[in-house]
Backbone of each chain as ProteinMPNN parsed JSONL, in Angstrom:
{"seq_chain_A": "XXXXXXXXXXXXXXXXXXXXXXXXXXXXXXXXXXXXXXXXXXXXXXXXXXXXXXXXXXXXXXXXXXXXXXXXX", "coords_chain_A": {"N_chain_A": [[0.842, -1.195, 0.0], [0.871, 2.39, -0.767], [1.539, 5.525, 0.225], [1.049, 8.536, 1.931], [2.628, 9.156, 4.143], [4.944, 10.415, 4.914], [5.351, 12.519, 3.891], [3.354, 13.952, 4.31], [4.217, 14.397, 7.431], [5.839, 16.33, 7.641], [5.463, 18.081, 6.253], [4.035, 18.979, 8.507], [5.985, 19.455, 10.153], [6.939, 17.593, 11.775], [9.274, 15.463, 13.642], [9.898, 11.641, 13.206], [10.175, 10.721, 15.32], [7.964, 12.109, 16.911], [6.105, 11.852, 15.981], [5.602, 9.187, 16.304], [4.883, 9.234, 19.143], [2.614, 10.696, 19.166], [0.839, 8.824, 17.795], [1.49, 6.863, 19.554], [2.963, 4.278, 19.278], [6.148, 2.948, 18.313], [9.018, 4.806, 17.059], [10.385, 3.368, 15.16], [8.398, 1.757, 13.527], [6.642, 3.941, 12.954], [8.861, 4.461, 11.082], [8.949, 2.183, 9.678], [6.071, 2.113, 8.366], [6.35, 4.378, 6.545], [8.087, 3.505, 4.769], [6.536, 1.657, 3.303], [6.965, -0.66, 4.506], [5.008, -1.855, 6.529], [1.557, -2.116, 6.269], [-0.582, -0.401, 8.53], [-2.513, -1.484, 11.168], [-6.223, -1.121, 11.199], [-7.273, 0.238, 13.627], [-4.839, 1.818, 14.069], [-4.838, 2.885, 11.457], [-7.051, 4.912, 11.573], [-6.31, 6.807, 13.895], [-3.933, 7.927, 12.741], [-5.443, 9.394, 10.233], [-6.969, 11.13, 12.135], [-4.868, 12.222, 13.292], [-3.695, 13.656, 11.356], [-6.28, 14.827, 10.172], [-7.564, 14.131, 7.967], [-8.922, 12.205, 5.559], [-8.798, 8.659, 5.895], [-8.614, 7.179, 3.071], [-6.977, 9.476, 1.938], [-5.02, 9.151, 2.575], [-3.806, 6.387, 2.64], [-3.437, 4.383, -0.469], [-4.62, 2.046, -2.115], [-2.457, -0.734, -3.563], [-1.777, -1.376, -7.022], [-2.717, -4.108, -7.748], [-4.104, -4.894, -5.464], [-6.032, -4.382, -5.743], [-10.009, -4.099, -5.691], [-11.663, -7.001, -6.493], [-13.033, -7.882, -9.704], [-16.694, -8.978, -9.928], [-17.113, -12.303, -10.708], [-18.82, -13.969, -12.679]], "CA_chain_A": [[0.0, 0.0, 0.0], [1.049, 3.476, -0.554], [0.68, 6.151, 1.447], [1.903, 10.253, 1.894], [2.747, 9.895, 5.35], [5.957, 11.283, 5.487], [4.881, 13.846, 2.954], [2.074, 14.802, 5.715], [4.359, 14.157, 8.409], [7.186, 16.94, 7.53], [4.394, 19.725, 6.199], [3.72, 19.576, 9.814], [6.918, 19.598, 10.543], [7.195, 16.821, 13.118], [9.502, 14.136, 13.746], [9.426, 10.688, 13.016], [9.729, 9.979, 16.88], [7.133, 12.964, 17.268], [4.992, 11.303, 15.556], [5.006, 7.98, 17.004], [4.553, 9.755, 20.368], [1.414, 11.02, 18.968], [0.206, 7.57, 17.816], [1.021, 5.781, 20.57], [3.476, 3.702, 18.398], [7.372, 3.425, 17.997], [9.401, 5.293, 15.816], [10.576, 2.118, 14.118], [6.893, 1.553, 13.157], [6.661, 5.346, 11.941], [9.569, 4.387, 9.74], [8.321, 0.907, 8.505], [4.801, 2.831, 7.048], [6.343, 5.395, 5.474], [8.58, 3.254, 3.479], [6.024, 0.709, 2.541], [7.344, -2.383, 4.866], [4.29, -2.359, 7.219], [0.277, -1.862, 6.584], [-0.879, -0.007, 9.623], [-4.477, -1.971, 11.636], [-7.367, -0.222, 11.088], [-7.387, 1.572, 14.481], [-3.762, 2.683, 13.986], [-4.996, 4.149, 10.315], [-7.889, 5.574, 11.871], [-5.39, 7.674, 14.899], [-3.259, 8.378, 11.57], [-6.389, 9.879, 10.096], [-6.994, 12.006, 13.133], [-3.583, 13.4, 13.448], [-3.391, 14.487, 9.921], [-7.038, 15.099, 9.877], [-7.403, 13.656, 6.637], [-9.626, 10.365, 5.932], [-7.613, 7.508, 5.994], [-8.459, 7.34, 1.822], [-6.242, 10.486, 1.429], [-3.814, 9.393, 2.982], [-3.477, 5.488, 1.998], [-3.711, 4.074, -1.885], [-4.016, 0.443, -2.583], [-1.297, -0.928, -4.896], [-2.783, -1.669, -8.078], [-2.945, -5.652, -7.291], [-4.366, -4.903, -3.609], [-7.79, -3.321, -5.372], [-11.139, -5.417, -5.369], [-11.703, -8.061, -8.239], [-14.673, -8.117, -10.109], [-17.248, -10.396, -9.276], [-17.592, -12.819, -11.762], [-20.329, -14.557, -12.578]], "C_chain_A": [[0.885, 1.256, 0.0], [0.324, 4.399, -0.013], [1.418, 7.68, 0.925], [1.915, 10.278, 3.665], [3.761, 10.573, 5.841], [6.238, 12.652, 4.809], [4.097, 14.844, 3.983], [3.103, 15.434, 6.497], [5.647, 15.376, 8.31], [6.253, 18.229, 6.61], [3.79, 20.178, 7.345], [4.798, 20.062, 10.945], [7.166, 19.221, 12.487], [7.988, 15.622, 12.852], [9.322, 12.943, 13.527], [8.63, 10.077, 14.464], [8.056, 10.884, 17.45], [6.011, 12.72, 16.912], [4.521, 10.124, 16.128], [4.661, 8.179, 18.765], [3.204, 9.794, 20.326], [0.681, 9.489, 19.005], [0.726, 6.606, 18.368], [2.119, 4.523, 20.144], [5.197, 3.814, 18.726], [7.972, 4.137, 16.819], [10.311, 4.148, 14.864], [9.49, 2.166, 13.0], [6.316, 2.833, 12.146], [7.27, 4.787, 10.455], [9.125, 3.32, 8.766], [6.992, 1.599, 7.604], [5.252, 3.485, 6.4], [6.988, 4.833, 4.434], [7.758, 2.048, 3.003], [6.311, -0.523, 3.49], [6.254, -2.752, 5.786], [3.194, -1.772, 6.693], [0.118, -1.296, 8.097], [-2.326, -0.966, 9.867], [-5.212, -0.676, 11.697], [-7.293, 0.726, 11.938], [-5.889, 2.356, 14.332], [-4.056, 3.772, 12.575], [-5.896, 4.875, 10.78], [-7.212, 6.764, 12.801], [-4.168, 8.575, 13.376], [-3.69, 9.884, 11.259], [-6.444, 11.067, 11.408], [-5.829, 13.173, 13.408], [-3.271, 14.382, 12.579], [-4.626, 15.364, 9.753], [-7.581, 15.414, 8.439], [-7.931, 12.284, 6.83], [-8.849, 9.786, 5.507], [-7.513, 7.24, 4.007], [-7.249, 8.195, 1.145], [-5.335, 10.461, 1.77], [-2.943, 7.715, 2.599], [-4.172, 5.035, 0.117], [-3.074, 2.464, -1.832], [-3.194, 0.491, -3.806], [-2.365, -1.501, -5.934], [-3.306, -3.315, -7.678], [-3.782, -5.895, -6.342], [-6.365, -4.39, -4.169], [-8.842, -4.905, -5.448], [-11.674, -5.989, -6.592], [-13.193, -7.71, -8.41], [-15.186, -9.292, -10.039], [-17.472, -11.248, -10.435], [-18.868, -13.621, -11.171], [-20.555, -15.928, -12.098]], "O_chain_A": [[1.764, 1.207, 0.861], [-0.881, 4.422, 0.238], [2.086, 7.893, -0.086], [1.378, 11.148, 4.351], [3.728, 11.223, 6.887], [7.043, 13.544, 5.077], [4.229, 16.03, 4.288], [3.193, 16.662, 6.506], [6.528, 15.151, 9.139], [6.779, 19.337, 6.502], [3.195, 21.248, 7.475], [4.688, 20.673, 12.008], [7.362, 19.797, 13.557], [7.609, 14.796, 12.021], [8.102, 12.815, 13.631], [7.577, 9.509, 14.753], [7.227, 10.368, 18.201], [4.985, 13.223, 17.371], [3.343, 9.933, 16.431], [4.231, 7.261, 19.463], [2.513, 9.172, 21.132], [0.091, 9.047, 19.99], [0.583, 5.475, 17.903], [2.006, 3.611, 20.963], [5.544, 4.785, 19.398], [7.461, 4.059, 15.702], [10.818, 4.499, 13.799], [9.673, 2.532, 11.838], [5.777, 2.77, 11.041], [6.753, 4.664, 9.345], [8.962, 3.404, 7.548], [6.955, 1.588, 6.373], [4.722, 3.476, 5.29], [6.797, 5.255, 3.294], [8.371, 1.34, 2.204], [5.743, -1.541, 3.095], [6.269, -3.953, 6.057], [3.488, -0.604, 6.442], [0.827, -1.883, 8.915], [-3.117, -1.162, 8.944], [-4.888, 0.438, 12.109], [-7.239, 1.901, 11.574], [-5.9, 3.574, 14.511], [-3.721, 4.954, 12.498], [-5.645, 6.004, 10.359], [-7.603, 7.872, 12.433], [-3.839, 9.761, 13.362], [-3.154, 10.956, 11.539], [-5.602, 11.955, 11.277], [-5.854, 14.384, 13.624], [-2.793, 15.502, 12.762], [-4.449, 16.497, 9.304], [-7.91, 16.481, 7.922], [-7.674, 11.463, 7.71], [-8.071, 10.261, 4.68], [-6.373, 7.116, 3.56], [-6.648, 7.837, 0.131], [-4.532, 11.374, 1.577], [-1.741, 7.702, 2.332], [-5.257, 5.433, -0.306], [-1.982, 1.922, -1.663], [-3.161, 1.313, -4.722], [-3.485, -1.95, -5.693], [-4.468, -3.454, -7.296], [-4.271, -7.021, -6.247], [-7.384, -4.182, -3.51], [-8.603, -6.108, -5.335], [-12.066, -5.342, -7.563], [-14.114, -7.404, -7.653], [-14.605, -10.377, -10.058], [-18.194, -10.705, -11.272], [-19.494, -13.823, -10.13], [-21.699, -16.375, -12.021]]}, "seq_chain_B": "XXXXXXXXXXXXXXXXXXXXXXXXXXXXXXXXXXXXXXXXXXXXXXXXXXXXXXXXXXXXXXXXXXXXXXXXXXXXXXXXXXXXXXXXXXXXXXXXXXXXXXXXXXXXXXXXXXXXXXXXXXXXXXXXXXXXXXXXXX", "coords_chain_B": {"N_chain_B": [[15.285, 9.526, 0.28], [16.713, 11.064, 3.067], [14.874, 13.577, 5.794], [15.592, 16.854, 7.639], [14.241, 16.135, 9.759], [14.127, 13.371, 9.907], [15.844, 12.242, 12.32], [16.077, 9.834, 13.606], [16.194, 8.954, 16.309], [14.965, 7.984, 19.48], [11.687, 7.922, 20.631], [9.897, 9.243, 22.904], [8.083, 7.746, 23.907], [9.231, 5.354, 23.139], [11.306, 5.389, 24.644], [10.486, 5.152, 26.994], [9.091, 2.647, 27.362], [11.39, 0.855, 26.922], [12.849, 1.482, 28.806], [11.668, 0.336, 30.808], [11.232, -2.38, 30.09], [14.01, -2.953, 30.366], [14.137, -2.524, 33.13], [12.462, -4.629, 34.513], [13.158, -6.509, 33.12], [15.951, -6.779, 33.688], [16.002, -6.764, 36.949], [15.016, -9.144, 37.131], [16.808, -10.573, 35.805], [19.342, -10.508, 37.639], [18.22, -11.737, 39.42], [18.237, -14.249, 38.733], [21.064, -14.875, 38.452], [22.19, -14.124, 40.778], [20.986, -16.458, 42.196], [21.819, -18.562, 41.057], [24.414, -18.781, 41.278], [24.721, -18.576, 43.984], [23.435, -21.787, 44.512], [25.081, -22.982, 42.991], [27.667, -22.859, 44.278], [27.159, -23.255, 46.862], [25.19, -25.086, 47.049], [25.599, -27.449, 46.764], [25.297, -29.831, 44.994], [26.846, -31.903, 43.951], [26.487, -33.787, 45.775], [24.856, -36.338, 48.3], [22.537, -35.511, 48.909], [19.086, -35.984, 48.694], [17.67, -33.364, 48.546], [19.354, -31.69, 46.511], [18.379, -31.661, 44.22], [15.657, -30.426, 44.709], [17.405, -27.795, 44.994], [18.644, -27.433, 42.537], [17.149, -26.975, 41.241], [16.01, -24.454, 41.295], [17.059, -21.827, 40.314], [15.296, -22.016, 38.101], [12.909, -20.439, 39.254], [13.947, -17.545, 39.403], [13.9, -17.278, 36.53], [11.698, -17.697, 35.418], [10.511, -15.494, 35.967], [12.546, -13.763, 33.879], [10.777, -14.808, 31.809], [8.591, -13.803, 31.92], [9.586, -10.889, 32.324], [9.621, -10.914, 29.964], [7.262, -11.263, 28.694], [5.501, -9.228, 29.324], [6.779, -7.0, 28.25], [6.149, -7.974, 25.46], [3.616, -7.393, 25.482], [3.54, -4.751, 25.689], [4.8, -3.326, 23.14], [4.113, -2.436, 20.355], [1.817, -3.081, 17.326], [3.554, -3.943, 15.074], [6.294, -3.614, 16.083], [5.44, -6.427, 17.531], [5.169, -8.015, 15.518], [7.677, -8.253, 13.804], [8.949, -9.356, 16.685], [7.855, -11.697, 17.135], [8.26, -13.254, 15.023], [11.2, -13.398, 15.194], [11.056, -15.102, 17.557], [9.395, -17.34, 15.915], [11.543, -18.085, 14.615], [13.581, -18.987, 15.934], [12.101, -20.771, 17.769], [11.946, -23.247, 15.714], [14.328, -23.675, 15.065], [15.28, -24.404, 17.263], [14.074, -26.475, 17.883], [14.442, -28.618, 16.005], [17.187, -28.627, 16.567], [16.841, -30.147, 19.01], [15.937, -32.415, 17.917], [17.661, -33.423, 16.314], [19.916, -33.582, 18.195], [18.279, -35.704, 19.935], [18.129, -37.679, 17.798], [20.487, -38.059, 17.717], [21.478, -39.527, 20.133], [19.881, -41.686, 20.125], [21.068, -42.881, 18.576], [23.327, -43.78, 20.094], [24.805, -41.751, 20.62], [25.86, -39.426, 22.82], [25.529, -35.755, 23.164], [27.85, -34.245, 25.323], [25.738, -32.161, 27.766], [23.507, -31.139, 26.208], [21.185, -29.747, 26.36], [21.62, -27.788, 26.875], [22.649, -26.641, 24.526], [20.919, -26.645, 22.784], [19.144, -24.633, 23.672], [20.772, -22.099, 23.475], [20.856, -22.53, 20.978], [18.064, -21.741, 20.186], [17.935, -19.266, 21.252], [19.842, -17.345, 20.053], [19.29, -17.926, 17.579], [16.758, -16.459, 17.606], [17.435, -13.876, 18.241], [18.862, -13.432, 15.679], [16.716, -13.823, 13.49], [14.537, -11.628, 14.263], [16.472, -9.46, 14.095], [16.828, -10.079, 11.055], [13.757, -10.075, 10.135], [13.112, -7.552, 10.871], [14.324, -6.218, 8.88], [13.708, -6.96, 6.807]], "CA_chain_B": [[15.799, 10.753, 0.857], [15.601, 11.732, 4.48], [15.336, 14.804, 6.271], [16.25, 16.789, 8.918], [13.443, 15.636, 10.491], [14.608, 12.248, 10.427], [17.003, 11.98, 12.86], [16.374, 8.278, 13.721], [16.332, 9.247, 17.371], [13.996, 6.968, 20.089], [10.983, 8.584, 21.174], [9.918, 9.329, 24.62], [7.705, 6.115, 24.035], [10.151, 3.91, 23.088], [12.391, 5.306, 25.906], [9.663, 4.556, 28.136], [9.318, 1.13, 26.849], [12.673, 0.422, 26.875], [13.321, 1.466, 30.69], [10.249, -0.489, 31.886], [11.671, -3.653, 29.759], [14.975, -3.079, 31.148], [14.373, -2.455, 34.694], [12.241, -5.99, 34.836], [14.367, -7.747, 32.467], [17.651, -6.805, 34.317], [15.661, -7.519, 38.101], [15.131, -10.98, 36.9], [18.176, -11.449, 35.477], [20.311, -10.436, 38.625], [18.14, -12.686, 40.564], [18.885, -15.619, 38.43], [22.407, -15.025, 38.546], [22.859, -14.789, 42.263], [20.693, -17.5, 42.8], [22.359, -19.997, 39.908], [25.607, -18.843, 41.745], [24.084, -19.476, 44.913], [23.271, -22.868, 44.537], [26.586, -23.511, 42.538], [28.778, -22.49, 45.485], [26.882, -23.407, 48.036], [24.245, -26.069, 46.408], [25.951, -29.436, 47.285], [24.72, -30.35, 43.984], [27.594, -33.477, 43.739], [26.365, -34.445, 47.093], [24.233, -37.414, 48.038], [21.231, -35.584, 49.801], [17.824, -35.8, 47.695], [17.231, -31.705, 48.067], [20.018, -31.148, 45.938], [17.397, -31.633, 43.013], [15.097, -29.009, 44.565], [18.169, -26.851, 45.057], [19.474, -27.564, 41.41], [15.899, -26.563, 40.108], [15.533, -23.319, 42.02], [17.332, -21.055, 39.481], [14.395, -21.748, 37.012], [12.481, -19.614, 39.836], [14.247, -16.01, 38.69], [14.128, -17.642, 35.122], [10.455, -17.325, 35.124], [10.139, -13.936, 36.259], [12.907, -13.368, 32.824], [9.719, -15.054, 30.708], [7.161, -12.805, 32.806], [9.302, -9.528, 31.727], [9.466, -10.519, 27.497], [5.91, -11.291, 27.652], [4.632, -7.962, 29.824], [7.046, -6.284, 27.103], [5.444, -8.281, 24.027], [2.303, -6.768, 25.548], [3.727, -3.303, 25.675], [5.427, -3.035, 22.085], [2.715, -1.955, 18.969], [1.781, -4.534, 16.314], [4.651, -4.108, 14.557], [7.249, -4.703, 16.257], [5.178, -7.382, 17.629], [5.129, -8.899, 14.354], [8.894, -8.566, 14.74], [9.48, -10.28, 17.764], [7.28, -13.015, 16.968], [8.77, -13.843, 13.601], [12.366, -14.049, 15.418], [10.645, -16.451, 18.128], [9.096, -18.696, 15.144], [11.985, -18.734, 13.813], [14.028, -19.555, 17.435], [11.623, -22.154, 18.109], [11.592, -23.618, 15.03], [15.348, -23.892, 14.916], [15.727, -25.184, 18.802], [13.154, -27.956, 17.774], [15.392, -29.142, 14.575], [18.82, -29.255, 16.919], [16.689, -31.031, 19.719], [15.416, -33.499, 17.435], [18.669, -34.095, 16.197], [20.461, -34.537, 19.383], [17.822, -36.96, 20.265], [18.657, -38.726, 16.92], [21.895, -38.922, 17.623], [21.493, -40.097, 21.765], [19.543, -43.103, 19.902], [22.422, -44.312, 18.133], [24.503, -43.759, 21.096], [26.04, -40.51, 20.328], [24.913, -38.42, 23.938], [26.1, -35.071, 23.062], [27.457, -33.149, 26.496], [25.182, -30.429, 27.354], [22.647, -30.779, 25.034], [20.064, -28.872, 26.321], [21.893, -25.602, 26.63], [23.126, -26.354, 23.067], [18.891, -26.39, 21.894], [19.04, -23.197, 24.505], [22.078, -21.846, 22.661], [20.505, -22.283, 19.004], [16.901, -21.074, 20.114], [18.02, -17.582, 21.433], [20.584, -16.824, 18.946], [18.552, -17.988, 16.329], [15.667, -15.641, 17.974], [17.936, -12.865, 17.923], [19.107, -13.207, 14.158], [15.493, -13.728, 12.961], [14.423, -10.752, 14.711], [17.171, -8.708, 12.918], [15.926, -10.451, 9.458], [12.655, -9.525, 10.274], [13.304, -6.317, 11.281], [15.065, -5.1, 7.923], [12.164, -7.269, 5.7]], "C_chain_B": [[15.496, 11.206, 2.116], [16.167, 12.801, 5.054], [15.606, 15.316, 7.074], [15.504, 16.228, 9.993], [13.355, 14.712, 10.845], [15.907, 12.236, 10.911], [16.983, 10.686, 13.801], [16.62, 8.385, 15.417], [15.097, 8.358, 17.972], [12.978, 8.248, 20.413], [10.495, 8.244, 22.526], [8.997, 7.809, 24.635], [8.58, 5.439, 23.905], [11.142, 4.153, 23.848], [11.491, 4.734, 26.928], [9.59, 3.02, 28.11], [10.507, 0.409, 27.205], [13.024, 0.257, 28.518], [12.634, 0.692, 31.745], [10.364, -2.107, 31.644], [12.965, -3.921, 30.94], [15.203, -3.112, 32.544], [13.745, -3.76, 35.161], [12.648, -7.133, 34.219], [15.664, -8.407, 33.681], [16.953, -7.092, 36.043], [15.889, -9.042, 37.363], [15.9, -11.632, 36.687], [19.28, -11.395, 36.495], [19.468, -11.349, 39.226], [17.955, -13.476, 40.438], [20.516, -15.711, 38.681], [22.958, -15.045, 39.668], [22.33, -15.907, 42.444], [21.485, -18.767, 42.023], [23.909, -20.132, 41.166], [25.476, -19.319, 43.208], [24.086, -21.164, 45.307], [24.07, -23.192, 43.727], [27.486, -23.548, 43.464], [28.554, -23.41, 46.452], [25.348, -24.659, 48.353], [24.34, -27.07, 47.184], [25.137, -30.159, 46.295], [25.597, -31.593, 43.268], [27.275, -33.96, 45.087], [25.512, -35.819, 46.991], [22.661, -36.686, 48.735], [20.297, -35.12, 48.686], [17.914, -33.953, 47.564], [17.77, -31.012, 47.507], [19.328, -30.915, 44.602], [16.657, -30.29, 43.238], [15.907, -27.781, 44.558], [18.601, -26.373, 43.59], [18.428, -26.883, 40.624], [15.58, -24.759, 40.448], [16.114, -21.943, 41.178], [16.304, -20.773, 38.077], [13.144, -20.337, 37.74], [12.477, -17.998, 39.123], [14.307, -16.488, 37.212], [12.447, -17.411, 34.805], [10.195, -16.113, 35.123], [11.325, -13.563, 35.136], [11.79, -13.533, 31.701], [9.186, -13.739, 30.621], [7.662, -11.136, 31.782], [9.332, -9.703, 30.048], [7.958, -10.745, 27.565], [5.067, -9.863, 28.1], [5.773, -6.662, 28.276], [6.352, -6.659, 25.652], [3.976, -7.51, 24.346], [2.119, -5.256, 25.176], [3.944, -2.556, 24.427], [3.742, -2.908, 21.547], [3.448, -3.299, 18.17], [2.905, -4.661, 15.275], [5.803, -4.707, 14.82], [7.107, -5.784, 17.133], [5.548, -8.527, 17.197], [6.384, -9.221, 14.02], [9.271, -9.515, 15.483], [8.97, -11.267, 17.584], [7.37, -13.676, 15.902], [10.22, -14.348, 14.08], [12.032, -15.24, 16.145], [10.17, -17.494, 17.321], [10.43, -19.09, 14.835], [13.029, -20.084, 14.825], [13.603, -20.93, 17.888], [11.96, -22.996, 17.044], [13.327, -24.577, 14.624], [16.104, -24.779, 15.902], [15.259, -26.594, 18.875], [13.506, -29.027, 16.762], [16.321, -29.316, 15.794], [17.825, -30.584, 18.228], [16.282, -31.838, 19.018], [16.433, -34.198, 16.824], [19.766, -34.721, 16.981], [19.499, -35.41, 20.204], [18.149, -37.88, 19.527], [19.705, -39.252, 17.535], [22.151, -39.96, 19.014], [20.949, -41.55, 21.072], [20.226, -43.698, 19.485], [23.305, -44.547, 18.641], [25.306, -42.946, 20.808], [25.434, -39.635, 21.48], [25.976, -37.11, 24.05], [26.364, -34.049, 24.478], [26.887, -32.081, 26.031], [24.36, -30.028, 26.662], [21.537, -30.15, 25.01], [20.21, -27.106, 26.503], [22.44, -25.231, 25.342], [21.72, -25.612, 22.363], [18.451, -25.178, 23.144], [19.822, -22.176, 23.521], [21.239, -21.388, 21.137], [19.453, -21.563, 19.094], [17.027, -19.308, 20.08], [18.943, -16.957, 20.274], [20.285, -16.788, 17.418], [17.371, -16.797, 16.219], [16.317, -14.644, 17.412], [18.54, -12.086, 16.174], [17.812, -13.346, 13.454], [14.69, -12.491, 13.043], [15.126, -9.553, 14.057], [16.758, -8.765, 11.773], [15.278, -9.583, 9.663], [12.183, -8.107, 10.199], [13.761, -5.21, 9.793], [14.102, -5.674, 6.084], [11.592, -5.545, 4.82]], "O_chain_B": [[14.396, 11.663, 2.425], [17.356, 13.119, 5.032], [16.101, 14.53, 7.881], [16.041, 15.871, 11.042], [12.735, 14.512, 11.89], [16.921, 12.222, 10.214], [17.835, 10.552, 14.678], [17.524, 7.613, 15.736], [14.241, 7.978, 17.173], [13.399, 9.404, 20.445], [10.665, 7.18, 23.122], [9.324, 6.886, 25.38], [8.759, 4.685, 24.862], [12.011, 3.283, 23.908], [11.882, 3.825, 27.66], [10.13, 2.337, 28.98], [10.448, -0.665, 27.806], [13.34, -0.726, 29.188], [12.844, 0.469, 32.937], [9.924, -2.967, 32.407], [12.995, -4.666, 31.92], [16.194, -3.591, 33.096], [14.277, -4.229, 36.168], [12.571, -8.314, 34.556], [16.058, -9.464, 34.176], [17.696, -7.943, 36.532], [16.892, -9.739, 37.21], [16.067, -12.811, 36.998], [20.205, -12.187, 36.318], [20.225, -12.111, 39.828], [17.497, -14.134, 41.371], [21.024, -16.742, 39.121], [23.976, -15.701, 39.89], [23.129, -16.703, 42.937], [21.646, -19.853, 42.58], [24.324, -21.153, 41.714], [26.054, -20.334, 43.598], [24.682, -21.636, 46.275], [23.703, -24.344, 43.498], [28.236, -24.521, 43.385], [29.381, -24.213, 46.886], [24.75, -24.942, 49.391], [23.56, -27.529, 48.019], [24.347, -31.027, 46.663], [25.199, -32.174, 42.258], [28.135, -34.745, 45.487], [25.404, -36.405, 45.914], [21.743, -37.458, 49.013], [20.529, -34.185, 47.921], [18.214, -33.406, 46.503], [17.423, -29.831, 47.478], [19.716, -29.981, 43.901], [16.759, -29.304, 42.508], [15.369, -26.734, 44.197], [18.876, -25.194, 43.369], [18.659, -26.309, 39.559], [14.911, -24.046, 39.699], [15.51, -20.91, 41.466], [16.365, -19.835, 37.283], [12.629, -19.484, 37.016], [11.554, -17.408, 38.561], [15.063, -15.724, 36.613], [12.168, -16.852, 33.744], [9.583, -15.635, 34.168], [11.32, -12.352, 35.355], [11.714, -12.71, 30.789], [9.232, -12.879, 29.741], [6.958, -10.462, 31.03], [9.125, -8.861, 29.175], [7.319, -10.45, 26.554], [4.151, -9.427, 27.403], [5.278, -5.75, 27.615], [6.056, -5.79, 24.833], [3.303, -7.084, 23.407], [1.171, -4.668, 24.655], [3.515, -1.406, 24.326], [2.663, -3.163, 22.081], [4.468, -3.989, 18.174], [2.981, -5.731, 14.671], [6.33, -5.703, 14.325], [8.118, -6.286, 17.623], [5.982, -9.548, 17.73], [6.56, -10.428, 13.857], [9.89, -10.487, 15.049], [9.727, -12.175, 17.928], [6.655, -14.659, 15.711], [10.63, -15.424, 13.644], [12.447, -16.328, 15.747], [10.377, -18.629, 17.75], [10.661, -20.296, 14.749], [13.192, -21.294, 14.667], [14.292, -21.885, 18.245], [12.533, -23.93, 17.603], [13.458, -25.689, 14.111], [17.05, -25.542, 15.707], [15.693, -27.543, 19.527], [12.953, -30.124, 16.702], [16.216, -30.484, 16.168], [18.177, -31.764, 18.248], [16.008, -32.659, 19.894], [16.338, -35.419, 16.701], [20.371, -35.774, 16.778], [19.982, -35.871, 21.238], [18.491, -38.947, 20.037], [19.924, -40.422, 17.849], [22.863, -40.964, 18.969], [21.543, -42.566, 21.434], [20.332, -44.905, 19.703], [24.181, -45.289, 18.197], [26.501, -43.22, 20.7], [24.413, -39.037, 21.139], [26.996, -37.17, 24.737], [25.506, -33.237, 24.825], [26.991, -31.37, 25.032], [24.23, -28.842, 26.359], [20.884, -29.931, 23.989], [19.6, -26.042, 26.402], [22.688, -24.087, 24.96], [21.537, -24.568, 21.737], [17.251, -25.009, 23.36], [19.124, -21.466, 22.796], [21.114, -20.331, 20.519], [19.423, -20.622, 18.301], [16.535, -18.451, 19.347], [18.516, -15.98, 19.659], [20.698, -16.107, 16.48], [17.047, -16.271, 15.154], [16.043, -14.328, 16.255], [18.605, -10.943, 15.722], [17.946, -12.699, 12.415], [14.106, -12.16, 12.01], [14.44, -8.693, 13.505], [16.3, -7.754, 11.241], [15.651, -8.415, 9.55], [11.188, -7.639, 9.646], [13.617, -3.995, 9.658], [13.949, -5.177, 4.968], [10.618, -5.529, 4.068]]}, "name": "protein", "num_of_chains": 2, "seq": "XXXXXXXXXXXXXXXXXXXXXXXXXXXXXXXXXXXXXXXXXXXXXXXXXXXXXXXXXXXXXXXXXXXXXXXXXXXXXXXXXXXXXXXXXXXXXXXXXXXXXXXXXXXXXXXXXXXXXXXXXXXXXXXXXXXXXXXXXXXXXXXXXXXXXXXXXXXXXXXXXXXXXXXXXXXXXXXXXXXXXXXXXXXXXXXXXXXXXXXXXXXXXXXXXXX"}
């Protein structure tokens, strides 16, 4: 999944660690989302969402592969 | 590209974390190590009197309370580096359960390797610890 969180996260001009303060999180964990190596759980994208104040849509993008198949028949 | 803003520094959570691991890690682990030494010194564990068994076992005591603090820390960490730590432990176990199955092989054909359970001690944690690294850079 892609994301803009370290795009967000440096127009607010906060830390990686400053951030995982906020969400509750390590700054390991910061670093794994922003480069792609971890999915965040729902309630962590939802606290995301909140911080940025931005719906979790605007701020994650499924990879092309990741979207939802069509139903066949 | 990273910026100044990444300066890869711990945050006050993960100092907190860290000091709350470490301060019930490192209890537990000083009070296996006097007690192992304890009952090494002062055991009588080549003796002939039966309570040298309960004496010999009594270091697993502060060895529990080492479990107690990785699992109140696995509780503490976020799902990440959960997912982390519990990828080095598959792999730990997974690796401790291969050498013990082989030094049982070999005890059946009459090969009884000294020591063999701190060897499948030996491979589990070190294996933990390098899986954990893997894991970590996945």
């Amino acid at each position: 999944m892609r994301n803009r969180l370290k795009e967000l996260r440096e127009a607010r001009g906060l830390t990686q660690a400053a951030l995982a303060d906020r969400l509750d999180v390590s700054r390991q964990t910061v670093n794994a989302l922003e480069t792609g190596r971890y999915d965040p759980s729902l309630p962590l994208a939802f606290r995301l969402a909140r911080v940025f104040e931005q719906p979790i849509e605007a701020i994650f993008e499924p990879d092309d592969d990741a979207a939802v198949p069509r139903q066949g028949r | 590209m990273t910026s100044e803003l990444d300066t890869g520094r711990a945050s006050r959570g993960d100092r907190a974390r860290s000091r709350a691991y470490l301060r019930e890690f490192g209890a537990a682990m000083a009070a296996y190590v006097v007690v192992l030494v304890a009952v090494t010194v002062w055991g009588g564990l080549h003796g002939h009197d039966p309570a040298r068994f309960a004496l010999a076992v009594l270091p697993a005591v502060p060895a529990a309370g080492v479990a107690w603090a990785v699992l109140r820390h696995v509780r503490r960490i976020d799902d990440y580096q959960r997912r982390i730590l519990l990828e080095g432990i598959a792999v730990g176990f997974a690796l401790a359960m291969l050498g013990s199955v082989t030094l049982g092989l070999l005890a059946a054909a009459g090969l009884v390797v000294p020591g063999a359970p701190w060897i499948v001690y030996g491979i589990g944690m070190v294996s933990w610890a390098i899986g954990s690294g893997v894991a970590a850079r996945r």
